[in-house]
C-alpha positions in Angstrom: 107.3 99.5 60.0 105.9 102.4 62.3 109.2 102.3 64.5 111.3 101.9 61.1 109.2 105.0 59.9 110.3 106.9 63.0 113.2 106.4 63.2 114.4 107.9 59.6 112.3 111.0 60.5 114.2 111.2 63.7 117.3 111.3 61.5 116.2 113.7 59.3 115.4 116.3 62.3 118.9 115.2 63.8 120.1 117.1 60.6 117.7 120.2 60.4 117.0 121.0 64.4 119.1 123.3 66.5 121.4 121.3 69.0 119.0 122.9 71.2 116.3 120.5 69.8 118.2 117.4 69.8 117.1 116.9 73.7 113.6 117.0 73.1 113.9 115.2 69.6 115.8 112.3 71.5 113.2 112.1 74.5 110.6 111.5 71.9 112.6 109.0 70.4 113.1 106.7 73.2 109.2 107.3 74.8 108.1 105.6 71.3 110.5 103.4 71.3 109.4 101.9 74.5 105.9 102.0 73.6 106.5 100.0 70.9 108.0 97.6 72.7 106.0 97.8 75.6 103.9 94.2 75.0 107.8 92.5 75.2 108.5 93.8 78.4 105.5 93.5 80.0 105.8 89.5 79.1 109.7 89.7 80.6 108.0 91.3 83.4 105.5 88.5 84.3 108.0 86.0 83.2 110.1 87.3 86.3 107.3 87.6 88.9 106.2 84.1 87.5 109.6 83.1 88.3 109.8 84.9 91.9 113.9 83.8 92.6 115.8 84.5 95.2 119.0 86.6 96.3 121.8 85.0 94.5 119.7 82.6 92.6 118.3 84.6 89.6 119.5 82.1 87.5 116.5 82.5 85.0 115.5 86.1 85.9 119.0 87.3 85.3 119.6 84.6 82.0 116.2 87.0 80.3 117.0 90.3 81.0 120.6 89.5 79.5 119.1 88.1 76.4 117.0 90.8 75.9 120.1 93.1 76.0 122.3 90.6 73.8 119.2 90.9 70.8 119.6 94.6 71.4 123.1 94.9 70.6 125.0 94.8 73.9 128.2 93.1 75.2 127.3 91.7 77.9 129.7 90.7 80.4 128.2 88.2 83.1 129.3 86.3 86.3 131.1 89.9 87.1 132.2 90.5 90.4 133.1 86.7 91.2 129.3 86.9 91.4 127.2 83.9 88.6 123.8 86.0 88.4 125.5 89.8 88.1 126.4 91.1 84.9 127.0 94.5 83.0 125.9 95.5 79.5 127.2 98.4 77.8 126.7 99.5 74.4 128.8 102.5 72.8 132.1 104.2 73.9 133.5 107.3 75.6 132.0 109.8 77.9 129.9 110.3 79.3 129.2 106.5 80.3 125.6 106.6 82.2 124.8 103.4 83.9 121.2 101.8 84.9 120.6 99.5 87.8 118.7 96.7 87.3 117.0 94.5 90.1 115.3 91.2 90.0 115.4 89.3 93.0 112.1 88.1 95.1 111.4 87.6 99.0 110.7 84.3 100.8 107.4 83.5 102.6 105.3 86.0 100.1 103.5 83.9 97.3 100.6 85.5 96.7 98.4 85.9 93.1 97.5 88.7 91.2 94.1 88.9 93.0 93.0 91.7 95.8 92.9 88.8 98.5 95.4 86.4 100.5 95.8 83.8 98.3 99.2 82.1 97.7 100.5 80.1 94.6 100.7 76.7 95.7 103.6 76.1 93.7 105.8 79.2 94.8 107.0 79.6 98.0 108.4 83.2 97.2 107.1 86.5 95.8 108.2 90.1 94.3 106.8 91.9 96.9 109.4 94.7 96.4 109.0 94.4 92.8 112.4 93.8 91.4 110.8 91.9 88.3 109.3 95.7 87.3 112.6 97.1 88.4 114.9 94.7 86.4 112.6 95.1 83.0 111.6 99.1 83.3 116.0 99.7 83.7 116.7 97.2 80.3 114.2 98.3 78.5 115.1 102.1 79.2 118.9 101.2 78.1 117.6 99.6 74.9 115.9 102.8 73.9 118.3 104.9 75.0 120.9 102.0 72.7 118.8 102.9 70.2 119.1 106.6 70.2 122.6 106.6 70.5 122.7 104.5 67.1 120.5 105.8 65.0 121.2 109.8 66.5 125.2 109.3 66.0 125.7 110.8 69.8 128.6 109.7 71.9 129.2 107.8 75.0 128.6 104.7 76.8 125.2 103.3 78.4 125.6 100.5 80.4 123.0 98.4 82.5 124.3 96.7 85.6 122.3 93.8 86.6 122.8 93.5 90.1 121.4 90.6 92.6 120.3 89.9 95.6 119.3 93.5 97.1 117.0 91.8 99.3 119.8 91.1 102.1 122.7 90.3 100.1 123.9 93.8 99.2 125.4 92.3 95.9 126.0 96.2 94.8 128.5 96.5 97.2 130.7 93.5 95.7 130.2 95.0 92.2 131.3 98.3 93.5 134.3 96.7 95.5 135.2 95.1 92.5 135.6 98.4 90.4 133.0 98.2 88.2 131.9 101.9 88.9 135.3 103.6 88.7 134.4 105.1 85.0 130.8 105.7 85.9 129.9 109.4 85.6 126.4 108.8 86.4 124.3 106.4 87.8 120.4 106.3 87.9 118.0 103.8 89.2 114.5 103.4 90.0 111.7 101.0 92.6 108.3 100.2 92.5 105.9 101.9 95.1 102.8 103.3 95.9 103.6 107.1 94.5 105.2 109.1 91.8 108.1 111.1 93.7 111.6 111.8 92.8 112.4 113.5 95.8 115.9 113.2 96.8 115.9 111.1 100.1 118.6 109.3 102.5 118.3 105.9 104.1 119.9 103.7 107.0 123.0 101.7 106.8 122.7 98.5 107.8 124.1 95.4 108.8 123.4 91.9 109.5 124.0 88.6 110.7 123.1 85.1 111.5 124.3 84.4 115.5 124.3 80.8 115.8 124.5 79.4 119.8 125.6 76.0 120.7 124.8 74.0 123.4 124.5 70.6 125.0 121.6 68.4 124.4 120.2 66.2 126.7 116.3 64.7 127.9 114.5 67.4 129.0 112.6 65.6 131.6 115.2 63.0 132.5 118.4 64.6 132.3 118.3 68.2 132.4 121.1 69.1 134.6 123.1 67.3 131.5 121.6 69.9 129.1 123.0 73.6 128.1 120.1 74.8 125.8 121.1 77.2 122.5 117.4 78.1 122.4 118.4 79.9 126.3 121.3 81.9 125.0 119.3 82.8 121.3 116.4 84.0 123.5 118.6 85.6 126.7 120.6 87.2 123.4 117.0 88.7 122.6 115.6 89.7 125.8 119.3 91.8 126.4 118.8 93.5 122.8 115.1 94.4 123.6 116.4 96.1 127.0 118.9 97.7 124.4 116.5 99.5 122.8 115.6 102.0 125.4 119.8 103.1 125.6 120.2 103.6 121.7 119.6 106.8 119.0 115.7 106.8 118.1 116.8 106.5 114.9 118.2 102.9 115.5 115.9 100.1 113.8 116.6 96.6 115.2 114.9 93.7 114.2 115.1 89.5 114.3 113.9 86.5 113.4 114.6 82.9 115.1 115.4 81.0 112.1 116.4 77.9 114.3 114.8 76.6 118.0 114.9 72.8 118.1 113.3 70.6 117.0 111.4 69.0 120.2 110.1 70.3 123.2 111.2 67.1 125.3 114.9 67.8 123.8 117.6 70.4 125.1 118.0 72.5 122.0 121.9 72.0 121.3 121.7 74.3 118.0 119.7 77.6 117.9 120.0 80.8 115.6 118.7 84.3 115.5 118.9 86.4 112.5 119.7 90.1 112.9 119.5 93.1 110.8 120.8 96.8 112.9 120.2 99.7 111.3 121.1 103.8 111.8 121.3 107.2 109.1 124.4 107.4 110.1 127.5 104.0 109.3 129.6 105.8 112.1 126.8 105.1 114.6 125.9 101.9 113.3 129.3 100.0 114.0 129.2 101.6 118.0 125.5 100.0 118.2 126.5 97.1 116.8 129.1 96.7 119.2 126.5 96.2 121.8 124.8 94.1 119.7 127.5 91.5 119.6 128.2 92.4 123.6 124.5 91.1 124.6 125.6 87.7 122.2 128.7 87.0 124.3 127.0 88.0 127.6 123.8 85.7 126.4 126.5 82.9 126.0 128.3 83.2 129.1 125.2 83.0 131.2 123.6 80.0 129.2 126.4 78.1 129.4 126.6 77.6 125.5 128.9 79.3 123.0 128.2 82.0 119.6 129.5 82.4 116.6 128.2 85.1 114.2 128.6 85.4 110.3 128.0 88.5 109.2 125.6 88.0 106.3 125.6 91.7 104.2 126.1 95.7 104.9 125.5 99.1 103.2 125.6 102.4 103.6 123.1 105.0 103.8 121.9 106.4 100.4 123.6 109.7 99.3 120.8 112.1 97.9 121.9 114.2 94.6 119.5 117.5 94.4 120.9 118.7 90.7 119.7 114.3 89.7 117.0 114.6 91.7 115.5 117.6 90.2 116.4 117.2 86.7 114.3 113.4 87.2 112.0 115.4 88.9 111.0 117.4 86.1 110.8 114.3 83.7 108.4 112.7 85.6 106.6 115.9 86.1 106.2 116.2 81.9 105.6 112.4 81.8 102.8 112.2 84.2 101.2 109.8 86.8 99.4 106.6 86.3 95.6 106.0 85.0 93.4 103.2 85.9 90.9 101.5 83.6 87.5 100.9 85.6 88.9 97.4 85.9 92.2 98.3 87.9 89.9 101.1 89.8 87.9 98.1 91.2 90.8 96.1 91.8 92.2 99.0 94.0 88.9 99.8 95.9 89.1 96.0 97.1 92.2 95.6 98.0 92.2 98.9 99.7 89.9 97.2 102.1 92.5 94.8 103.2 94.0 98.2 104.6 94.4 99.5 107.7 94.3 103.8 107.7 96.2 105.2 105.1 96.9 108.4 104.3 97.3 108.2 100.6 94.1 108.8 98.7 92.9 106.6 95.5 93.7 108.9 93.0 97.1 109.9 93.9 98.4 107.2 90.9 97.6 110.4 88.9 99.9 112.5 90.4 103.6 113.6 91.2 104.2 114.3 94.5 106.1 117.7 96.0 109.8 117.9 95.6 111.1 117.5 99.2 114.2 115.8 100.8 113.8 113.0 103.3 114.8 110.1 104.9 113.7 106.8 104.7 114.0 104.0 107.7 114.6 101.2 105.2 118.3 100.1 103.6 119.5 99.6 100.2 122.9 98.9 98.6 122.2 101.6 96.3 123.5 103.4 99.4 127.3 101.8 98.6 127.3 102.9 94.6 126.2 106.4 95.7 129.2 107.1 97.4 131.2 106.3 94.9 129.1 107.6 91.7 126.2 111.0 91.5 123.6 108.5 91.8 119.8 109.9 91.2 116.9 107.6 91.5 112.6 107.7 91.7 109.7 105.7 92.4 106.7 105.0 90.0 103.4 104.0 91.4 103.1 100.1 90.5 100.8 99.8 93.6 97.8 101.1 94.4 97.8 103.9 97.0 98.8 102.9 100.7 100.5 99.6 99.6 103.5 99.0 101.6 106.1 96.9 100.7 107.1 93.7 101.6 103.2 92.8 101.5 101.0 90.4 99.8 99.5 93.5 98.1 102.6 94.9 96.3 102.7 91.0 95.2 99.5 90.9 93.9 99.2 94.3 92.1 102.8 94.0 90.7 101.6 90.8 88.8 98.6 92.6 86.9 98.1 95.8 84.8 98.6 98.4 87.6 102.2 97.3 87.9 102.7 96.9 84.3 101.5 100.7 83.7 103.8 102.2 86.1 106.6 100.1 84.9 106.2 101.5 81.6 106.2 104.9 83.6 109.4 104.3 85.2 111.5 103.4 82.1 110.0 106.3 79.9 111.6 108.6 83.3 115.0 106.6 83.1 115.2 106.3 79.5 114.1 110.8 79.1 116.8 111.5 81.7 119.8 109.9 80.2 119.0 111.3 77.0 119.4 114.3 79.0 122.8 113.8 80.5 124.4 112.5 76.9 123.1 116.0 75.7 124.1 117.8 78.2 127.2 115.5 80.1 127.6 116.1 83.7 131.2 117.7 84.8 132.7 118.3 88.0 132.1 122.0 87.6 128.5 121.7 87.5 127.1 122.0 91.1 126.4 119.1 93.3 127.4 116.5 90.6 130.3 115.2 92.0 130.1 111.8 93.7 132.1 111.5 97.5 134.3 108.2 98.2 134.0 105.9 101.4 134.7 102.1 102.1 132.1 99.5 102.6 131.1 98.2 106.0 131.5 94.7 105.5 135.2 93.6 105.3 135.1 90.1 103.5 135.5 89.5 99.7 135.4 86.1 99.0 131.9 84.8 98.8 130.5 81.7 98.2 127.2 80.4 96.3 125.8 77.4 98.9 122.7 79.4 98.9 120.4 82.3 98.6 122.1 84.1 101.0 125.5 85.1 100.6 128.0 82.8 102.9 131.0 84.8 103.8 134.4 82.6 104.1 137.0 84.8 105.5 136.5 88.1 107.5 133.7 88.2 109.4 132.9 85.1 111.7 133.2 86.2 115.6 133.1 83.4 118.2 133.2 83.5 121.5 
């Protein structure tokens, strides 16, 4: 009744306020709208982190959030980009169409409950330590309010939210963009979970991956091993070469593994081993020379173990291209919205899991707070990086940790499964749902300054995946033997 209430007073001021007004009229709209809503999304919220899928298998993550959307109104079109868990919902027509990203896929190895110690779940294996469960349910519910507005307000153009998978090493964005999804985009906005309030515009390192799988000979260790050629030599020669790399690369350069495969007994001759890679650089140019070497120290590791590689590329992206006139006009929504407020509940909760902490330079209290507008770069990846070549892409963070959490830890795990997340969730779709209200008032053009995406081609060169598992197998394009 109270939202039914609203609503026919917001279309009696549509009548009787200046266009001027209509902004501010519609930004009220949408922040009650939310609010009123705010108990359902907090339930699709820990539904998702209860969840905790992985890359590519979202099945039920990405099955809610498109329900949600369907009772809203939208069409929803899903399986898109030849991938099952992707999907796009739009709602309305004509310019200017303003699209949402939407994550919601977990990490491996970080179970953990919504308490301020270690404790995992003993029946999940996985967690939303980058939490893509807030992210997924902060962008729908900010495109059903901003659905809403467009209805009941009579204002043209398109919103459309793009559920996209597997961020967490699958760059699924990049197959959406690659399979045009964006080309009639005129703005694109998205949001992630962290520590702080800051819409600063920022860049981030391209990336790439892969899975370098050695094979040998086996043979008994003790008895026999003249016979053997051992994978587990050429994975760890393959390492030691890479390490020494390190010293003869940009600073910039991040390089990091994991040996997702040794043997299986220390009295057999490995005969399969893997290492899994990820290379990283600001700049994609860069990247591809470094990771030249890369692939140089796997053939060299080969040759002198006496064993053979083969590498599959597993995902790419580019670096993220920061929008200032996005950036500044989310900037000062956030600003008017406000930071985050703890009950004397969540304020214990913080204060103990602080203490799990090593030193961190962000204070209790900073919740409260916007930080400065500054540009700068971060050392982690996204696809986001891919759509914001091709599309003005602005985007923010909302504090759904407490202060110092990083992520990727048990901590963003167990603070995005209680209140604290929940509250900056809220947050983050009030900011997403204020600001397209914004740009359907006032569309963005190519005359108006920095608006104006810039073009470039993905760095990984196959397009036919396939679905064996959470991580996205590549079947043409990309294998390298040697």
């Amino acid at each position: 009744m109270q939202t039914l209430t609203y609503r026919i007073t917001f279309a009696l001021a549509v009548l009787l306020v200046p266009t001027v007004g209509l902004a501010q009229q519609g930004k009220d709209y949408v922040r009650q709208a939310i609010d009123s809503r705010a108990e359902v999304y907090r339930d699709v919220a820990m539904q998702i982190w209860d969840f905790a899928e992985l890359g590519y298998l979202e099945e039920k993550s990405s099955a809610l959030l498109q329900e949600q959307l369907r009772q809203s109104g939208f069409q929803v079109e899903t399986g898109v980009a030849d991938i099952p868990t992707a999907f796009v919902a739009s709602y309305g027509s004509g310019q200017p169409v303003i699209a949402i990203l939407a994550e919601f896929d977990a990490l491996p190895g970080l179970s953990q409950e919504a308490v301020p110690s270690r404790q995992t779940r003993l029946d999940k294996a996985s967690g939303h330590a980058c939490g893509h469960h807030l992210f997924g349910t902060a962008s729908t519910a900010a495109a059903i309010a901003v659905k809403d507005w467009l209805s009941q307000s009579g204002t043209t153009g398109t919103i459309r939210l793009y559920g996209t998978p597997a961020e967490e090493g699958g760059s699924g964005k990049v197959y959406m963009v690659r399979a045009g999804l964006f080309d009639d985009v005129d703005v694109v906005l998205h949001w992630h979970p962290g520590d702080q309030n800051s819409a600063s515009p920022y860049t981030t390192n391209a990336n790439r991956s892969a899975k370098f799988r050695f094979q040998g000979v086996s043979s008994h260790a003790a008895g026999a091993p003249e016979r053997g050629r051992s994978a587990l030599d050429g994975v760890e020669a393959m390492d030691h070469m890479v390490n020494l790399l390190r010293e003869h690369v940009p600073q910039e350069t991040r390089i990091h593994y994991v040996i997702t495969q040794g043997g299986l007994a220390p009295n057999v001759v490995p005969e399969n081993a893997e290492v899994y890679y990820y290379v990283r650089h600001p700049d994609a140019q860069e990247l591809n020379e470094i990771w030249e070497r890369v692939l140089q120290a796997a053939r060299g590791a080969a040759m002198g173990t006496g064993t053979t590689v083969q590498w599959e590329v597993i995902h790419g992206n580019h670096s993220v291209l920061p929008n200032h006139t996005l950036s500044r006009l989310i900037h000062a929504n956030l600003e008017q919205l406000g930071g985050i407020h703890y009950t004397p509940e969540e304020t214990v909760f913080a204060q103990e899991i602080r203490r799990t902490f090593g030193h961190v330079d962000l204070p209790l209290g900073s919740e409260k707070t916007i930080q400065p507008y500054k540009e700068q770069h971060r050392a982690s990846s996204t696809d986001v990086g891919d759509v914001s070549w091709m599309v003005p892409t602005g985007g923010f963070r909302a504090a759904t940790w407490v202060p110092g959490t990083g992520a990727h830890s048990w901590q963003a795990v167990a603070a995005g499964g209680m209140s604290i997340g929940l509250k900056g969730m809220i947050l983050a779709a009030k900011v997403l749902a204020v600001t397209s209200v914004d740009l359907f008032t006032d569309p963005p053009s190519p005359s108006k300054p920095n608006v104006s995406g810039r073009r470039s081609a993905a760095l990984i060169s196959s397009t036919k995946p396939c679905w064996e598992t959470g991580i996205l197998r590549w079947t043409t394009g990309t294998e390298g033997r040697w």
